[in-house]
C-alpha positions as CSV (number, residue, x, y, z in Angstrom):
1,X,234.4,-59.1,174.9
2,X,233.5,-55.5,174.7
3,X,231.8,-53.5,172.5
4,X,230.1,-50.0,172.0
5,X,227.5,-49.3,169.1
6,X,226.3,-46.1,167.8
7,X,223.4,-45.8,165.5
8,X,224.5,-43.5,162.3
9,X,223.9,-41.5,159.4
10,X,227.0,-41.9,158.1
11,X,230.5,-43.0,158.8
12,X,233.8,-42.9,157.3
13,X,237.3,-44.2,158.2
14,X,240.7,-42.4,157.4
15,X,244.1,-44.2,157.1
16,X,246.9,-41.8,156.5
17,X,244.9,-39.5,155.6
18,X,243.3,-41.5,152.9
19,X,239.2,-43.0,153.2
20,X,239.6,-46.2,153.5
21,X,236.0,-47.1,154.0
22,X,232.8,-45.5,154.9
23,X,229.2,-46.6,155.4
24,X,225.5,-45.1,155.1
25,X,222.9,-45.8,157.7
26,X,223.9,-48.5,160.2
27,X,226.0,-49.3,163.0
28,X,229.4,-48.2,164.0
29,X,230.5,-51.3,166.1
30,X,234.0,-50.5,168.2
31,X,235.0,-54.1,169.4
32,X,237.4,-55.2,172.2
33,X,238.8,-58.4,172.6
34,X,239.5,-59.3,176.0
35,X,242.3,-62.0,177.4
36,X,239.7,-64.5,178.6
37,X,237.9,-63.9,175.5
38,X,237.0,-67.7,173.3
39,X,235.1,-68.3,169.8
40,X,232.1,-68.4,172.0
41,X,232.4,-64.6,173.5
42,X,232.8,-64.0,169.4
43,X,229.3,-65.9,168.9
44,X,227.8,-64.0,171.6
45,X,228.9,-61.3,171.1
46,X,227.7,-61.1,166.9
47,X,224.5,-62.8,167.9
48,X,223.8,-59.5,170.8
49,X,224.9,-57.0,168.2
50,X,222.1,-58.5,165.5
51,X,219.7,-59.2,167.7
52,X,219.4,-56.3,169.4
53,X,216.2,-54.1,168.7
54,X,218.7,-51.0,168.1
55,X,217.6,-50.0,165.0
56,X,213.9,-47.9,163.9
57,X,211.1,-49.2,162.1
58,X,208.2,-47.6,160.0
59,X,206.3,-46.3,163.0
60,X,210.2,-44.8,163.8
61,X,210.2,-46.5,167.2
62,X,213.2,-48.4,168.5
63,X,212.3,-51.8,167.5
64,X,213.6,-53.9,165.4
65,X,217.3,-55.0,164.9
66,X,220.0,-55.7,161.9
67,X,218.9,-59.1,161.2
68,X,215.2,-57.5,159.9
69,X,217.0,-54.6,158.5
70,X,219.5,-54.0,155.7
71,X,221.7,-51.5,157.2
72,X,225.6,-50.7,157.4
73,X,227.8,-52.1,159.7
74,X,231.1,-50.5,160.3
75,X,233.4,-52.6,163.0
76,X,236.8,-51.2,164.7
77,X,239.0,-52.7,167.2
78,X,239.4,-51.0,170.0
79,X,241.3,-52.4,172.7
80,X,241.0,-49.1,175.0
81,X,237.4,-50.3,175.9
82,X,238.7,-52.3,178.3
83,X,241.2,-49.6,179.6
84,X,240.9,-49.2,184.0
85,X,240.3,-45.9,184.5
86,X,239.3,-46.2,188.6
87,X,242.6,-45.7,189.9
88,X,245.0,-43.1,189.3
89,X,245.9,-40.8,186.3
90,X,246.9,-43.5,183.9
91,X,244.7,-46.6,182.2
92,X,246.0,-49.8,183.1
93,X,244.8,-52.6,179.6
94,X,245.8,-55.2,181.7
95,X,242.5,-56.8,180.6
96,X,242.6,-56.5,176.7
97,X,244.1,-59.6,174.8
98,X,247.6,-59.2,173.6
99,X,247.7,-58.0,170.1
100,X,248.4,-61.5,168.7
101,X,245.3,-63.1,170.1
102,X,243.2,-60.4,169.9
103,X,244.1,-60.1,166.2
104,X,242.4,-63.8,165.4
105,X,239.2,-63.4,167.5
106,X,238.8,-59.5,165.8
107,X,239.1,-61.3,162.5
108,X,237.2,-64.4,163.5
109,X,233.7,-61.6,164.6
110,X,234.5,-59.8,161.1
111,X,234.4,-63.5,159.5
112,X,230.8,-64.4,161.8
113,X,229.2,-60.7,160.5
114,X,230.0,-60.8,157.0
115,X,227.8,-64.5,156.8
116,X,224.8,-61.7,157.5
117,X,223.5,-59.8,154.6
118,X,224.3,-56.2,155.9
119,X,226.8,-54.5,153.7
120,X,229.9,-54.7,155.9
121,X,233.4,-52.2,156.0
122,X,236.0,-52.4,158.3
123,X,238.7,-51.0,160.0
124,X,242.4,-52.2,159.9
125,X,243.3,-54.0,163.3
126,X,246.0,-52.1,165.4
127,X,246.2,-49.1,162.5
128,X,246.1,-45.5,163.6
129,X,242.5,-45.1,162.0
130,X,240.4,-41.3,162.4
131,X,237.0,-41.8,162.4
132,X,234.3,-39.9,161.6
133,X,230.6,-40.6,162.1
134,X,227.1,-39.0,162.4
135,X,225.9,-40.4,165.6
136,X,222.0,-40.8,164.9
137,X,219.7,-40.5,167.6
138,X,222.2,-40.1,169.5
139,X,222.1,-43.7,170.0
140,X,224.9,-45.3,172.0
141,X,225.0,-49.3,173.9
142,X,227.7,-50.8,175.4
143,X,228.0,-54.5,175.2
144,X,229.6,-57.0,177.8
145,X,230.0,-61.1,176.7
146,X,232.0,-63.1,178.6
């Protein structure tokens, strides 16, 4: 399981041109499911994401996470994390979950998040979404559970 999270001001989500959700200050999490990927990579993976000193405190250093804090969370599949991109012109995704799978295990991290007390949004899985976020900081991580 993949992910990459930006720290942000704000961030909204677009569906056919229409917002379909948008958050405050928080976290943009884009999440990949891989094919090897189990309920426990989804455990992991949540547990990494909240644990994770990523966020400021008062003395507006970088530490403290969204388990001590009360911000946004905005989460997006994004199965072209785990796009190959070392050989050639073209990404190979041989290593993302097929749609099917990838669907439960997307829904089954949103499920594990929202049990946190973080206001939550999210995207809609395998939907033509256009994003747009204030990247604070700019703060990015990329996260790897497997």
């Amino acid at each position: 399981m993949l992910a990459t999270v930006q720290r942000v001001s704000s961030a909204e989500i677009f569906i056919k041109g229409s917002k379909h959700a948008s958050i405050n200050q928080g976290i943009v999490v884009f999440i990949c499911i891989e094919s090897s990927d189990t309920f426990q990579e989804v455990l992991k993976m949540k547990n990494k994401i909240y644990t994770f000193n990523i966020l400021e405190d008062d003395n507006r250093t970088m530490s403290t996470c969204l388990k001590n804090l009360n911000e946004d969370i905005m989460i997006i599949s994004q199965f072209t994390l785990a796009a190959i991109t070392s050989k050639g012109a073209n990404p190979s995704f041989h290593k993302a979950a097929k749609p099917e799978e990838a669907k439960l295990l997307y829904y089954e991290f949103v499920n594990e998040c929202k049990k946190e007390q973080n206001n939550l949004v999210e995207g809609i899985f395998a939907e033509q979404m256009d994003i747009q976020l204030v990247n604070k900081g700019p703060i990015t991580f990329n996260f790897k559970v497997n």
